[in-house]
N, C-alpha and C positions, 0 to 999 in steps of 0.2 A: 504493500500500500504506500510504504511512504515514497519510493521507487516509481509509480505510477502518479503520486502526487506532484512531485519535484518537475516530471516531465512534461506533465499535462499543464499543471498550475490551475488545477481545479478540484473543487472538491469530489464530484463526481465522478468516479473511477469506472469504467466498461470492465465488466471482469469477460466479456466473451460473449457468440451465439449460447455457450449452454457452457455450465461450468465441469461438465466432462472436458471439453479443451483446455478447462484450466488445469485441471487435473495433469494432464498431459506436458503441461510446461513446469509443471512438478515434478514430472517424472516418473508419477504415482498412475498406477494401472487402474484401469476403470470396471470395477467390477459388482455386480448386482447383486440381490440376494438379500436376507438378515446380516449377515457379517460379512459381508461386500464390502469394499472399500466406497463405493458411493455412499450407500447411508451415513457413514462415520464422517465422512471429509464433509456431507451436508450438515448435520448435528454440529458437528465442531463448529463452521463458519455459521450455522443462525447462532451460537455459544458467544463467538466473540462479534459478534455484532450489534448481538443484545448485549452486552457488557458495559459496565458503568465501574470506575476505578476513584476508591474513596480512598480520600490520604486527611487523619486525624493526626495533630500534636498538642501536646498538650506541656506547658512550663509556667513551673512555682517559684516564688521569690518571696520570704518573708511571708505577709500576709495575701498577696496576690497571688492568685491562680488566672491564667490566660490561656482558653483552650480555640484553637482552629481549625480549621478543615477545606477542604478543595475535591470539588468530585468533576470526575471530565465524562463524558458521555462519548465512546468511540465511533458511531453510526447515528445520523441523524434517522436517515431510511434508507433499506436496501431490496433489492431484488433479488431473487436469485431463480433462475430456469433452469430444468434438468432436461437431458435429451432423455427421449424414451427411448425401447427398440426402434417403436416403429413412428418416424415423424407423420402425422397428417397436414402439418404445417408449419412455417420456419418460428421458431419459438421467438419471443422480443429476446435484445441482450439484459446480459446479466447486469447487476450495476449496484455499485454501493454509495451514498453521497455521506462522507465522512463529518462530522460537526464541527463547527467554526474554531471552534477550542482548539481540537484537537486536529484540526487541519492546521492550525499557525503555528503549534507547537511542533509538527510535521517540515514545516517550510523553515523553523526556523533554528534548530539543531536536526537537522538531516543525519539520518546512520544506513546508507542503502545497502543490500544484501547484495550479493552475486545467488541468481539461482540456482547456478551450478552446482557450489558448495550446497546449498539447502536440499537439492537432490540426492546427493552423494553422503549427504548425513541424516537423511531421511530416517532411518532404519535406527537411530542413538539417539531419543528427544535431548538426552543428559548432554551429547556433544552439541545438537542444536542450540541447548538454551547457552552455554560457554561460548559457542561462534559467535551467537547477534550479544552476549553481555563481551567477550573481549573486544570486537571491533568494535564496541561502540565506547568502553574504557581507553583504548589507547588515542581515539583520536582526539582525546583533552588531556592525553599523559604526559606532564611537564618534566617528571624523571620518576625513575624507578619508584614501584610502590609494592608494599608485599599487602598479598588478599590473606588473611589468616585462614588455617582450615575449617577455626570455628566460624569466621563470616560467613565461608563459601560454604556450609554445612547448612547454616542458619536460610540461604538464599536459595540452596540447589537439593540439599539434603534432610527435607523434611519426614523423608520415610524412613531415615538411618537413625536407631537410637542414640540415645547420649550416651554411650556407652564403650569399654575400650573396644571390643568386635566391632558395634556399629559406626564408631569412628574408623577404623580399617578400612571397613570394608567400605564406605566412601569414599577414601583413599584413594582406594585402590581403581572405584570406580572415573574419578575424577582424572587420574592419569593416564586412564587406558583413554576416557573421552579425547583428553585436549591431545593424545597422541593423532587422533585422525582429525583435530582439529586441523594443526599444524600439517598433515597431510595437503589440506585443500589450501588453506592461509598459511604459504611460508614465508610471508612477510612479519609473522607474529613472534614476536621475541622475550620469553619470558624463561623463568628457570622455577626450577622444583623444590625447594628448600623444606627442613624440619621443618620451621612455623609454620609453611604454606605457598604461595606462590606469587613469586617475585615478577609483577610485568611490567616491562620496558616500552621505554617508549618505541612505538613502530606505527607504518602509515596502515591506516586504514583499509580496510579488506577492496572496496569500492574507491578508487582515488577521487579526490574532491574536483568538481570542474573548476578549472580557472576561466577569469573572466577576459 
């Protein structure tokens, strides 16, 4: 989306005749059924399209309490058409019109993906959610920063006990991810240390246009 927003410079995104061809530039096979991958990949996108992201804070000073909050709404309204087997007729396109909000905040720290990478790590959500969180870390990284393993635990490993096993085995899982990260993005430069993971500054997965 933000990729299709940058380029169009509208809110209104054409996702396609039928979002089987989007499917397709995913790399993801289109398949029917109960456990089809078409129902699921639809489910998901009505999921985040209804989606609405609340961020609460809340801070104390002596006898003051001052609490606030910010909700962004990610889809004002969207479309979506599915191809049948059999068409009787060309369906309209698909199409999402993104919210004001959240379209300027889109326009105005930009982090675009390569789909490439998104295809080729399809199959790991663990190395997906590390792709789009490190490209979009280094391209405001002013020098080395270490991620502790309990941050990245607290962001990526909510299913891993607090535990010495379940901290292992996070571990373990978080290094085998960023190893196929760094497969697709070897522009990413970071190291593995006891406390957790050291990242360097490096350009951006998608280089920035110049003007």
């Amino acid at each position: 989306m933000t990729t299709e927003a940058l380029r169009t410079g509208e809110r209104k995104l054409e996702l396609g005749r039928s979002l089987s061809s989007f499917m397709g530039r995913l790399g993801l096979q289109c398949t029917g059924g109960h456990w089809g991958t078409i129902p699921r990949f639809r489910d998901q996108m009505e999921r985040l399209f209804g989606a609405a992201i609340s961020t609460r804070w809340k801070h104390e000073q002596a006898t003051e309490v001052h609490v606030g909050g910010s909700n962004l709404l990610l889809a004002e309204e969207f479309d979506l058409w599915w191809t049948p087997q059999k068409l009787l007729r060309t369906p309209p396109r698909s199409s999402v019109t993104l919210s004001q909000k959240f379209f300027e905040q889109l326009v105005e720290s930009p982090i675009p993906l390569d789909l490439r990478a998104i295809r080729a790590l399809k199959q790991s959500p663990l190395s997906l959610d590390l792709y789009t969180w490190a490209t979009r870390r280094v391209s405001y990284l002013e020098r080395p920063t270490l991620i502790s393993w309990a941050a990245l635990r607290r962001s990526f490993g909510a299913g891993y006990a607090d535990t010495p096993q379940g901290r292992g085995k996070f571990r373990a899982k978080v290094l085998d991810a960023l190893g196929r990260v760094r497969w697709v993005y070897s522009a990413l430069r970071f190291k593995v240390e006891d406390g957790g993971v050291l990242l360097l500054p490096s350009a951006p997965h998608v280089p920035k246009l110049t003007k």
